[in-house]
N, C-alpha and C positions, 0 to 999 in steps of 0.2 A: 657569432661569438667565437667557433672556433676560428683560427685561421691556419697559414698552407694548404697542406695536399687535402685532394679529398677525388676521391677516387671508387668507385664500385666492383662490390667482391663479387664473383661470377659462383661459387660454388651453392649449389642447393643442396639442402636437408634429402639425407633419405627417408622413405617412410617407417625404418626402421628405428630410426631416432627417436621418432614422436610416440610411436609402441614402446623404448625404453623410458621414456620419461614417463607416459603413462603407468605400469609397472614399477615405476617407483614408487608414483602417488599411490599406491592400490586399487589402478582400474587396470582388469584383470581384462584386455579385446584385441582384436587384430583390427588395426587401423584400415586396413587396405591402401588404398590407392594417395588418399591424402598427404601431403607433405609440407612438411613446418620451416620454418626459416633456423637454420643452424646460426647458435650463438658463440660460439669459438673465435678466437683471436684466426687469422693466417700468418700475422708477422710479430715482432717482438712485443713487449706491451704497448697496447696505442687504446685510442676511444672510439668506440666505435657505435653509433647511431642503429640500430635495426628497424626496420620499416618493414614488418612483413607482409609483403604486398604481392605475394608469390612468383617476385622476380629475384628472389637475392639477396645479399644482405648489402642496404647500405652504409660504406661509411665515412666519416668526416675524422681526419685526424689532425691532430695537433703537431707538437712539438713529440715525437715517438721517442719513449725512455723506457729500456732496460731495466727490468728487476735484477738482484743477487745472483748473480749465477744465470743467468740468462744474456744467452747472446747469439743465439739460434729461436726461429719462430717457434712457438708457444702452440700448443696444440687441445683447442676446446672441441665443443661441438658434440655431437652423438654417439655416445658409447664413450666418452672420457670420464676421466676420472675430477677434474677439476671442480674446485668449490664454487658458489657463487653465496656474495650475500649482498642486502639490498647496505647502500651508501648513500649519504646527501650531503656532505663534503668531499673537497678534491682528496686522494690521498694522497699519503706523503710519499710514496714513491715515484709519482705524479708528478713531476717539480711542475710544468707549466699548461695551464689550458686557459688557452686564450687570456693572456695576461691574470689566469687566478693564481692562488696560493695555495700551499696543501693547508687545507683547515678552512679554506673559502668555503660559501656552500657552491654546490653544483649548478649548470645552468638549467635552465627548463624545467625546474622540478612540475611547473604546474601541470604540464604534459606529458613526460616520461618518468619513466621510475628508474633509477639507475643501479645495476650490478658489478661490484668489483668481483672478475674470475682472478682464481689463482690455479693454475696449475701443476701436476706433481715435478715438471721439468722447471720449474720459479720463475716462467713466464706469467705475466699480468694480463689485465687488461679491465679496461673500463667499458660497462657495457650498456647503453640508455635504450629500452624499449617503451613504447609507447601504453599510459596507465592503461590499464584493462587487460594488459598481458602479463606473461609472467617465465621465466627461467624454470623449466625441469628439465635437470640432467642435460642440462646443454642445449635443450633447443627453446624457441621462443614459441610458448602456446596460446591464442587467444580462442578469445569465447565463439569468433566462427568454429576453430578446431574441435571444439567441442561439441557444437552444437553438428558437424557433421559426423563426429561420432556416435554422439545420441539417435541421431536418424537412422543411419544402419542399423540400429538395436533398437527399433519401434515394435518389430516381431508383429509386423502388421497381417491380419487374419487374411484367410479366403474365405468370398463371400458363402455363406452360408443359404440357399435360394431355395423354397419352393412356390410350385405353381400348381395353378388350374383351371380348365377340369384336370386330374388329376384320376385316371380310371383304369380299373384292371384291365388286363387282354394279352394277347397271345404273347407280347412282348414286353409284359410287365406293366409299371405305369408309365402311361400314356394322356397323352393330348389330344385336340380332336380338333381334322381339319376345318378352315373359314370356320373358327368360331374364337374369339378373340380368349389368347391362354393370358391371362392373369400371371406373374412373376412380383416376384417380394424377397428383398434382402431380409434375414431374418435379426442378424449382430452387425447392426447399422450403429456401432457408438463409437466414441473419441479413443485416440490411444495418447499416452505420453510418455517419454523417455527422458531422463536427464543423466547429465554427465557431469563430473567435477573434477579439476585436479590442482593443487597449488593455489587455489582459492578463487580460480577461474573458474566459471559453472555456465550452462548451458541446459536450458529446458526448451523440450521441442514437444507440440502437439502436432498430431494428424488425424485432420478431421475427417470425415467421407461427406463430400457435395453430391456426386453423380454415381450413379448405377446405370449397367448398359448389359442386356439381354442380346447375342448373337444367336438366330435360332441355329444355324448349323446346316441350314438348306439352301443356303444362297443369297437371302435376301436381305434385305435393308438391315440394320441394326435396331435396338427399341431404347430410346436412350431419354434418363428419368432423372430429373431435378432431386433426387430424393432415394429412399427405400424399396418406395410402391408401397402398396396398401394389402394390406392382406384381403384374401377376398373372403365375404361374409353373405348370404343370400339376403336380396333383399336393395345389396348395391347397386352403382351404374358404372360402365364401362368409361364413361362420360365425366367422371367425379375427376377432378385436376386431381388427385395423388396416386390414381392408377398407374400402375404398368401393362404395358398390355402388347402382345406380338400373335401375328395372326401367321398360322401356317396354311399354304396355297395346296398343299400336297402330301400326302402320309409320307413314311420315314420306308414306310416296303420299298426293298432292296438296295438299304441303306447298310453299312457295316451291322451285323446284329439287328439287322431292322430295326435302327434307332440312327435317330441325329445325333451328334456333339454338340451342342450347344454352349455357349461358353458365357459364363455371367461375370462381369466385372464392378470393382469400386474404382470410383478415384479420388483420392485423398489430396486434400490440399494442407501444404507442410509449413508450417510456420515457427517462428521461435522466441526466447527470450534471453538473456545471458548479464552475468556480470557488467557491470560498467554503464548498464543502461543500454548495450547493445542489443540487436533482435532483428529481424526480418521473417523472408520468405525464403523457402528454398522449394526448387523443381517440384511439381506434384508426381504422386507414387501410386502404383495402381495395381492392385492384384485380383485373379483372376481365380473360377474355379471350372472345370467340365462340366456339363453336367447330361448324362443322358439321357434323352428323352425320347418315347416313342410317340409319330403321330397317326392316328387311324382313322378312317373311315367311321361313319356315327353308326352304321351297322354292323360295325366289326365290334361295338360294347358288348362285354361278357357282363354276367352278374355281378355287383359288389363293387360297385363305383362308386372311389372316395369324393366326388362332384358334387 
């Protein structure tokens, strides 16, 4: 519909943009690494299509018309001052897009929402992003954006683990070799974070699937569909919700006569967001120390928590 030039703008958003626009809406985070597609004219007022597809901003222009007092490129984008508000007519300072008139409605409504920027130098510009996104403060936000903000601020736990036997001795508590140590996540449940800005919203859960026991001596890893089960006398080692890692060797003359052991979750990330969008994102894994002595079964002192 448009016709002429149409041409692709090379500059990207920094990620300090999408931290201002956030900060506007009143979410109060440091973005990190993430970065938005900047909504800003480059030349006088023209239309400009955004496709934020983390290459750039695309755009399709028309017939290119100067506002009042404009006759130098117009300057949008991150940390600007310019307004934006939503339009569904061309405007009148607009004389032509694509053979419409000012007071036509716009093209594409069914699939983009379109913003007229005004500038404080009275440069224009027409700005169409696709529905589900939205304009703050100059950049263009969607519900990915948000949903990977949410995920950084899951504040997801370390796992919480104990095991057994589980017995006094010279080096505190203790494990006992070739006899299978029992391990169990204790704060095995869901987390969720959501995020919202300009009407754009993002809800992310993270669940925990796996649990994985490292004894800290060398060998294999212990890796468990689940928690583990807490151990109760009475069990079997053999019961599908065990966890269970067997040490070949005590922990004597290990750093403090003890293993590191390291117990881990892994969470699988998923989401939901404005517009009917949602997926998966990378799973997230956190880890805790944990140490542990293992001894000989004649090395038991009195007062075994087993």
């Amino acid at each position: 519909m448009l016709t002429a030039l149409r041409h692709r703008l090379t500059a990207a958003a920094a990620a300090g943009g999408m931290l201002a626009a956030l900060l506007l809406a009143g979410v109060a985070a440091d973005l990190g690494p993430y970065a938005s597609q900047r909504a800003g004219a480059d030349v006088c007022d023209e239309i400009i299509v955004v496709e934020p597809d983390g290459q750039g901003i695309f755009s399709e222009a028309g017939e290119i018309q100067c506002g009042p007092g404009s006759s130098a490129p117009g300057g949008g984008g991150p940390g600007s001052t310019c307004s934006y508000s939503v339009v569904s007519t061309v405007p009148t300072w607009l004389i032509e897009l694509g053979g419409s008139l000012p007071g036509e409605p716009l093209p594409w409504l069914d699939i983009y929402l379109w913003y007229e920027q005004v500038c404080p130098d009275g440069s224009r510009a027409l700005i169409a992003v696709p529905i589900g996104n939205v304009i703050i403060a100059g950049v263009v936000v969607s519900a990915f954006d948000m949903a990977l903000w949410a995920r950084d601020r899951l504040n997801l736990p370390n796992p919480n683990v104990a095991f057994n036997p589980d017995v006094d001795s010279p080096v505190g508590a203790a494990t006992l070799v070739n006899l299978p140590t029992w391990w169990w996540v204790e704060n095995w449940s869901s987390r969720q974070s959501r995020a919202e800005a300009g009407g754009v919203w993002a809800e992310v859960t993270a669940t925990p699937i796996v649990s994985q026991w490292r004894g800290g001596d060398g060998g294999s890893p212990s890796l468990c569909n689940g928690p583990g089960l807490e151990w109760r006398r009475g069990l079997s080692e053999s019961d599908s919700r065990a966890c269970t890692y067997n040490y070949e060797r005590s922990s004597a003359g290990a750093p403090g006569n003890k293993f590191s052991a390291t117990a881990s979750i892994v969470w699988r990330i998923t989401w939901v967001g404005s517009g009917g969008a949602g997926g998966t994102l990378p799973d997230m894994t956190t880890s805790t120390i944990v140490p542990i002595g293992v001894i000989e079964r004649h090395a038991i002192v009195t007062g075994g928590r087993g």
